[in-house]
C-alpha positions in Angstrom: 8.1 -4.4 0.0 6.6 -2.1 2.9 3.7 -3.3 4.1 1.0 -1.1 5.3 0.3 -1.4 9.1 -3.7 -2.5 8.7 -5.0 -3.7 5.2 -9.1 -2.7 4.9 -10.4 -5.7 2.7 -13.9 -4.4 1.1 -16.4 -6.6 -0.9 -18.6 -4.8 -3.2 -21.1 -5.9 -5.4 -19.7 -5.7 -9.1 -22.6 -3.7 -10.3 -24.3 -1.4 -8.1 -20.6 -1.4 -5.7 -22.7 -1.0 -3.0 -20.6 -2.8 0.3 -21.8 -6.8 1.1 -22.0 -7.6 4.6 -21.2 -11.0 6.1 -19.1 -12.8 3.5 -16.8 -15.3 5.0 -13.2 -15.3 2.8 -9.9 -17.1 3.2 -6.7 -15.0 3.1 -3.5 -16.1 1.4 -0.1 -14.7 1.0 1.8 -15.9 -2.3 4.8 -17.0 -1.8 7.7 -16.7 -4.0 9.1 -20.0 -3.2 7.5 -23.0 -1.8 3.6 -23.3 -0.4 1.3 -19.9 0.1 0.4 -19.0 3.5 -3.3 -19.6 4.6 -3.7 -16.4 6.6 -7.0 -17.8 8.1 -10.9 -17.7 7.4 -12.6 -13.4 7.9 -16.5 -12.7 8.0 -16.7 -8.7 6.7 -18.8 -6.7 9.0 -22.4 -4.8 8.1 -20.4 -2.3 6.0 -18.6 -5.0 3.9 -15.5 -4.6 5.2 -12.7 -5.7 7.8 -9.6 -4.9 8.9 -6.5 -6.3 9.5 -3.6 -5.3 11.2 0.1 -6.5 10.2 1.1 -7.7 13.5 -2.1 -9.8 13.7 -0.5 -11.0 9.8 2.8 -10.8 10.8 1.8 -13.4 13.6 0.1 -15.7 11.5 3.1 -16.3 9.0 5.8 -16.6 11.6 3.8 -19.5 13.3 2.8 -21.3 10.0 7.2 -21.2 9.4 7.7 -22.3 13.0 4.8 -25.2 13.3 6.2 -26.6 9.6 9.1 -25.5 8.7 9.6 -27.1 5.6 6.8 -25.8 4.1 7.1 -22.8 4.3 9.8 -19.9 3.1 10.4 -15.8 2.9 9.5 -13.1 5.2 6.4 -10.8 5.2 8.2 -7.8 3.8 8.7 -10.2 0.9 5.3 -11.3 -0.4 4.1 -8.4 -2.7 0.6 -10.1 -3.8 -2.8 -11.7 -1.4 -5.4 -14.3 -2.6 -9.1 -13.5 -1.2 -11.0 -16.5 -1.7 -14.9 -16.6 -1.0 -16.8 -20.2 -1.7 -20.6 -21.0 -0.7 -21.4 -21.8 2.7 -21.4 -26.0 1.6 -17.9 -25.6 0.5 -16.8 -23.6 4.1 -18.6 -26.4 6.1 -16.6 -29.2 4.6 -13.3 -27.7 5.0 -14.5 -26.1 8.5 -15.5 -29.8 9.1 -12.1 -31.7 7.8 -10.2 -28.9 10.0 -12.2 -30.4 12.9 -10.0 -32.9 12.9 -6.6 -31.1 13.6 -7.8 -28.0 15.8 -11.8 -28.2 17.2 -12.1 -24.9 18.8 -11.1 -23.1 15.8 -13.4 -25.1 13.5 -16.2 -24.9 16.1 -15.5 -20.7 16.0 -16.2 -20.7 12.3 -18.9 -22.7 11.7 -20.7 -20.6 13.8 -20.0 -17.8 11.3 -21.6 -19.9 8.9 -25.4 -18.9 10.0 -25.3 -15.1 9.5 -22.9 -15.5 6.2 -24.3 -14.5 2.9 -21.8 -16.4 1.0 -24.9 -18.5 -1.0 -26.0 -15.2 -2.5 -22.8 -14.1 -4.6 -20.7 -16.1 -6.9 -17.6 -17.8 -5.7 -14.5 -16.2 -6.6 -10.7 -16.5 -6.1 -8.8 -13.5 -6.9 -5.3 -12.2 -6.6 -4.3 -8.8 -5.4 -1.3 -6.5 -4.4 -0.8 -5.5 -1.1 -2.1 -2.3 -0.8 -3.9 -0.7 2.5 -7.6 -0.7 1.0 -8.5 -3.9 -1.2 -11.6 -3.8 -3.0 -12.9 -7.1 -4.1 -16.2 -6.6 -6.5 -18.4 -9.9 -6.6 -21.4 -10.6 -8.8 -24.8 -11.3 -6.7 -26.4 -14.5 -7.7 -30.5 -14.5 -8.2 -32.1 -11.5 -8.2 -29.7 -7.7 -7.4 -31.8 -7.2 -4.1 -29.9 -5.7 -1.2 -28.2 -7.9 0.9 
C-alpha cells in the first residue's frame, strides 16, 4: 500500500461536525501478523486536528521491530488500516502513570497534556480506519452540546 507522506487526523463532534480541540488519542497500526504497533499518545490542536508525517511514523515502527523484535512483524507499506483510540483523562493518567515506570520523561511529557485535554467531555471511542491522508474521527459530546 502507498502511504501518503503526512496523515491529517480530525476529531469532529458527531452532530454539529464542528472540529474538538485538545483531545489526547493513541495511534495504532494493525498488523497483519503478530502484535499492533502503538504509534504513541497525540493532543489535536485548537482546530481539532494534527498532523503526522510518515517519516515521523515510519520511525516509530522501525524502533518498536528493533527494541523487541519478536513482537513485532511487516513493513509500513504493509499495514492498510489505523486504530484512533480516545479514553477520559482517569484512564490516560493510569497508563501515563504505569509507563512511568519504563520511560519517565515521556510519561512526565504527557501528563502534562492531561490539564488542557478535553477528553472528559466526549465519549470514549476506539475506532478503526484506512489509511488515507485526511481521517475524520466524529465523537459524541457528553453533557450538554456546548462548544468546546
Amino acid at each position: 500500500m502507498n502511504w501518503p507522506k503526512e496523515i491529517t487526523i480530525v476529531i469532529l463532534d458527531k452532530i454539529s461536525h464542528t472540529p474538538i480541540p485538545n483531545i489526547i488519542f493513541r495511534l495504532e497500526i494493525v498488523a497483519q501478523r503478530k502484535n499492533n504497533f502503538s504509534i504513541g499518545y497525540f493532543i489535536t490542536d485548537k482546530n481539532g486536528k494534527i498532523s503526522l508525517s510518515l517519516l515521523e511514523i515510519s520511525r516509530k515502527v522501525e524502533y518498536n521491530k528493533k527494541e523487541y523484535p519478536m513482537d513485532y512483524a511487516g513493513d509500513l507499506l504493509d499495514f492498510k488500516e489505523i486504530i484512533i483510540e480516545i479514553n477520559k483523562i482517569k484512564t490516560l493518567r493510569s497508563r501515563f502513570k504505569e509507563m512511568a515506570e519504563f520511560n519517565t520523561a515521556k510519561a512526565a511529557r504527557l501528563e502534562s497534556l492531561l490539564s488542557g485535554a478535553n477528553n472528559d467531555k466526549v465519549k470514549s471511542i476506539s475506532k478503526k480506519n484506512v489509511v488515507s491522508r485526511k481521517i475524520t474521527v466524529k465523537v459524541e459530546r457528553l453533557g450538554t452540546n456546548k462548544k468546546i
